[in-house]
C-alpha positions in Angstrom: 91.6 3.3 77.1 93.5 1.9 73.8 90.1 2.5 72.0 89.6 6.0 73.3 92.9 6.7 72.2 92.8 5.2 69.0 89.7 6.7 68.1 91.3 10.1 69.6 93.8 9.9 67.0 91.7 8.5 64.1 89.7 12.0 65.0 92.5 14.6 65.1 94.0 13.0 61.7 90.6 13.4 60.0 90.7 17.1 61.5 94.4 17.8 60.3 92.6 16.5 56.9 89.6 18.8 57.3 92.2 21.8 58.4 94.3 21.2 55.1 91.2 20.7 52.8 89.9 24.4 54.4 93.7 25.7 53.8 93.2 24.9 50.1 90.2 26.4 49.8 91.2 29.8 51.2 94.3 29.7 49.3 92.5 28.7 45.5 90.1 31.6 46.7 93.1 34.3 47.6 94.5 33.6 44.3 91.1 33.7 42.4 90.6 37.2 44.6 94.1 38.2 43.7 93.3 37.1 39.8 90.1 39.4 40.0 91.7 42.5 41.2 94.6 42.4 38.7 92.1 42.4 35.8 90.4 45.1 37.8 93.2 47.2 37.8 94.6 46.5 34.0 91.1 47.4 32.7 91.3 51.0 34.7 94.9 51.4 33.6 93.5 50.5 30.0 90.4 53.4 30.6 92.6 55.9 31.8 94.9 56.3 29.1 92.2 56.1 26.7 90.6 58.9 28.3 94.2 60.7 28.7 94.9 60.2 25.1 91.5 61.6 24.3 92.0 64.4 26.1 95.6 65.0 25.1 94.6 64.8 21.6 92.0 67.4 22.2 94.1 69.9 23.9 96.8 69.3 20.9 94.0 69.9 18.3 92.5 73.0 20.6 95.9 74.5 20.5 96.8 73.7 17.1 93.5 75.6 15.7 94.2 78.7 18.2 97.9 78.7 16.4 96.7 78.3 13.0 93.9 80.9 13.7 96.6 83.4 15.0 99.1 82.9 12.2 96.2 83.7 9.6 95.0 87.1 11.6 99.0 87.9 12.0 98.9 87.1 8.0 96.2 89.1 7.3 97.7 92.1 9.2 100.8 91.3 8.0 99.1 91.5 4.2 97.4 94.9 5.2 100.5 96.5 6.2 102.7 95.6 3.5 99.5 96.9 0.9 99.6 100.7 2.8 103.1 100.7 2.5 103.3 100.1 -1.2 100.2 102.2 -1.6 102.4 104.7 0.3 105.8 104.4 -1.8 103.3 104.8 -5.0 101.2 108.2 -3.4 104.9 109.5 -2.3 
């Protein structure tokens, strides 16, 4: 009986041993996993506001061009209108 018990305990201390080794395993790998996703996640962070900027920057330059565009017709106009009215004054 001494034996059986001694070899009972002998085989629950090497599985306590076995149950710790397997603890530290899954815990290296949930920090490795953890690890993973983090990079995961800066690298879309990083991607999405490069793309935003893009775009931003697009829209800006889109708008920019439709202002400039609109200042040069109201110019123009502007230009065409002040030329009748002096060719008016100098008719009159």
């Amino acid at each position: 009986m001494k034996t059986f018990a001694k070899n009972f305990k002998g085989k629950e201390r090497k599985l306590e041993e076995f149950n710790e080794e397997i603890e530290d395993i899954a815990a290296a790998a949930q920090d490795k996993f953890a690890h993973e996703l983090e990079n995961i996640a800066y690298e879309s962070v990083q991607k999405f506001c490069s793309l935003l900027a893009k775009e931003l920057n697009f829209t800006f330059n889109n708008i920019h061009s439709q202002n400039v565009n609109l200042l040069k017709s109201g110019l123009k106009k502007g230009e065409t209108a002040l030329i009748r009215s002096l060719l008016n004054i100098l008719v009159r």
